[in-house]
C-alpha positions as CSV (number, residue, x, y, z in Angstrom):
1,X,28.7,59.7,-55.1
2,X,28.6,55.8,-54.7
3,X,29.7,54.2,-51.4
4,X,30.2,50.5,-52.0
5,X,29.5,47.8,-49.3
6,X,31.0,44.8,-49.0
7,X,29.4,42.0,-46.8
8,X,28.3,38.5,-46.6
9,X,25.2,36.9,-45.5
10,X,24.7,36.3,-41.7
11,X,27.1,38.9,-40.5
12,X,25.4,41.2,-37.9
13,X,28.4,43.8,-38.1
14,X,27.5,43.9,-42.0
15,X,24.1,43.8,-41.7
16,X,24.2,47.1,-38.6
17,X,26.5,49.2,-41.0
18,X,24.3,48.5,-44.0
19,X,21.2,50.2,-41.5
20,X,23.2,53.1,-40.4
21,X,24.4,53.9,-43.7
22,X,20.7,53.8,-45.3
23,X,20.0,55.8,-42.1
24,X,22.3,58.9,-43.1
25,X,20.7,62.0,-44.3
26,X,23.1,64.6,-44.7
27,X,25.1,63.3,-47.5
28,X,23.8,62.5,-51.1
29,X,25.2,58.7,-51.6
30,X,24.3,56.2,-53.4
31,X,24.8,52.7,-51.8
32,X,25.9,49.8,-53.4
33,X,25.9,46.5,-51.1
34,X,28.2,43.9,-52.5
35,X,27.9,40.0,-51.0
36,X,31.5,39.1,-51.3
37,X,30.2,35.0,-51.2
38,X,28.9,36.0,-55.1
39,X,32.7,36.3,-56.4
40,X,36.0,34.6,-55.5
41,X,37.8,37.7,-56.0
42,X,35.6,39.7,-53.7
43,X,35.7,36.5,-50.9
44,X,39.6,36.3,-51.6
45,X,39.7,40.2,-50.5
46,X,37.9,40.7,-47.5
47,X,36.5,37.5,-46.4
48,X,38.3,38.3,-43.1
49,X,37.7,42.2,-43.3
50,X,34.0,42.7,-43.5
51,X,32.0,45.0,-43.5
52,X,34.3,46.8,-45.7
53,X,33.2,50.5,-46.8
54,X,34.9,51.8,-50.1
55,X,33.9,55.1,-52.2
56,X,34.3,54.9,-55.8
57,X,36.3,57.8,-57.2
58,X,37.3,58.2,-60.8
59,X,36.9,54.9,-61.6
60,X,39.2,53.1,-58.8
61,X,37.8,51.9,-55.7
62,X,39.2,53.6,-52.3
63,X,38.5,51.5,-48.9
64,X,37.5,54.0,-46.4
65,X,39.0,53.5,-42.4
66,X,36.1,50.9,-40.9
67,X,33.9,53.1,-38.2
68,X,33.4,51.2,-34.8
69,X,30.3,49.4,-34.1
70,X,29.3,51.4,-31.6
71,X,29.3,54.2,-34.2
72,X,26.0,56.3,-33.8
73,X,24.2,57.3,-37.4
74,X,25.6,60.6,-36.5
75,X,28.8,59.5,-35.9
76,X,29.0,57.2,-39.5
77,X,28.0,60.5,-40.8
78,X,30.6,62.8,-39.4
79,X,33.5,60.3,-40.4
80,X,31.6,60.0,-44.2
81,X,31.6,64.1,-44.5
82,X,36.0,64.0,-42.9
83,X,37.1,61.2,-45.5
84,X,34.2,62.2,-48.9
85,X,35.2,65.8,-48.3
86,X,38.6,65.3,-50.0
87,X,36.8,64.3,-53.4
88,X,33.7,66.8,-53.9
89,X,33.7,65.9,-58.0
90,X,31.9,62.7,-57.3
């Protein structure tokens, strides 16, 4: 399973979710991190949404509900297991 991550430099909230998500141990992930100030397309999408958390799933790119920042590790990971549940092929 991939999780992509899109941030940009300088943003703590970015920077705090990247952590927590490295931090999670009961789900098999791979994470992708994805600095949105690299491609206008990606800048033009969420330069006002960020961190944005999206799972890839048969090909298409699906933008997951954005946990608080107050979220523990445990918490990121409970909310991960509700939403990647729905798509155990990956």
């Amino acid at each position: 399973m991939r999780l992509i991550l899109y941030s940009k430099p300088g943003c703590h909230l970015c920077e705090g979710l990247q952590e927590k998500l490295e931090q999670v141990q009961g789900l098999s992930f791979e994470l992708e991190v994805r600095n949105i100030t690299t491609r206008e397309d990606w800048f033009q999408a969420y330069q006002y949404e960020v961190p944005v958390v999206c799972q890839n799933v048969a090909g298409r790119e699906e933008q997951l509900p954005r946990p608080s920042p107050r979220a523990t590790v445990q918490q990121l990971e409970q909310m991960l297991q509700k939403y990647l549940a729905t798509d155990d092929s990956q």
